[in-house]
Structure formats: C-alpha cells, structure tokens
N, C-alpha and C positions, 0 to 999 in steps of 0.2 A: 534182319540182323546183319546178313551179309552184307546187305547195301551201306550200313549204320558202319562198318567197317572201313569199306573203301571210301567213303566220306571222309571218316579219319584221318586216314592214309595220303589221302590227298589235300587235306588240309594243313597235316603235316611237311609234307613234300614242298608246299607253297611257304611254308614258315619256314625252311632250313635253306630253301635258294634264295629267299629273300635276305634271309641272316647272311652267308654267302655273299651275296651281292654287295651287300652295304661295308663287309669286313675287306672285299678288294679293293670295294672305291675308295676308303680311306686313307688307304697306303700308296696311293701312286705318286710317283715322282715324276714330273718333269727330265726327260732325258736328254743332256746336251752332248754337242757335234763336236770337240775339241777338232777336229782336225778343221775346222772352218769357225772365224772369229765372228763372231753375233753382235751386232749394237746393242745396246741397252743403257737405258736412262735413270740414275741413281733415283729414287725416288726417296730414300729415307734414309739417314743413316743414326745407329745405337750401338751402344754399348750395354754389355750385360755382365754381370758377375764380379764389378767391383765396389768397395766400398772407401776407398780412401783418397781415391783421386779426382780430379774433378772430367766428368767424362765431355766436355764441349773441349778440352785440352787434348783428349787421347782421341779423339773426330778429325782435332784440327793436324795433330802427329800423321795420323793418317793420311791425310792428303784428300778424300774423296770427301765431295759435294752436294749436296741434294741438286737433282735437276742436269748435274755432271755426265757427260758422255763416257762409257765404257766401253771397250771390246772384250769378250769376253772366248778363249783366252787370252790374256792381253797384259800390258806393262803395268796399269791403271792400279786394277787387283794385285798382281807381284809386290810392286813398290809396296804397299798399302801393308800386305802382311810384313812386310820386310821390315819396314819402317816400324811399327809395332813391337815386331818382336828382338830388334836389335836394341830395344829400350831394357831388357832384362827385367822387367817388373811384371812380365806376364808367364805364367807356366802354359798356357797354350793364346793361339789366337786362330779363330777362325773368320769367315768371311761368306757369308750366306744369301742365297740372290734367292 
C-alpha cells in the first residue's frame, strides 16, 4: 500500500514538471542587443487587420522588401513605421521580426 503511494507521488511529480516544462518553452522570446545593430534579411512582409485598402499598396508605403537588408536597430524599421503611420489611416502600427 505504501509503495502503491509513492508510485503515485512520483508519477504525479513527473506530470507537473513536465506540464511546467512545456508552459515555459512556450513563452520565450527571442532577446535583442539594441545597443549593437544585427543584420537581418526581410524574409516576408504582411499586413494584418485591414479591410479597405489594398495591402501590396500599404507594403509598398512602407518601403521594406522581401529578401531587403535590415539593421536592426536601424533607419530601415524607423522609416517604415513612420511612413505608415504619417498616413493617418492607421490607429496603431507595429513591426514584428
């Protein structure tokens, strides 16, 4: 019976670190150097959460490229939100690597 216990217990133990485990890997982010500018290679660019405009128009407002060289932090990005959001049609804009 005792044994029949710490069985339990220990099977328990292996179910709650494993839950554990998988609920931190989830969540990690990628953490950047702002104080030191990183290359990076635009690989895709979208837009999300409009419906009236045509979005290969607000891609091309933006300036950025598929395949386009970046620094990151850098002009590239700056411009990019800037140019967006001096268009006044957006209530936010972000820019997501």
């Amino acid at each position: 019976m005792k044994r029949r216990i710490e069985y339990k217990k220990a099977i328990l133990g292996l179910f709650l670190i494993t839950i554990g485990m998988s609920l931190f890997s989830q969540g990690k982010e990628e953490i950047y150097d702002y104080s030191r500018s990183n290359s990076y290679i635009v690989g895709d660019v979208t837009v999300s959460g409009i419906r009236f405009l045509d979005m290969n128009a607000i891609i091309g407002l933006s300036g950025l490229k598929t395949g386009q060289e970046v620094y990151i932090p850098g002009e590239e990005i700056k411009n990019a939100a800037q140019k967006l959001w001096q268009q006044g049609l957006f209530s936010d804009v972000r820019i997501s690597i």
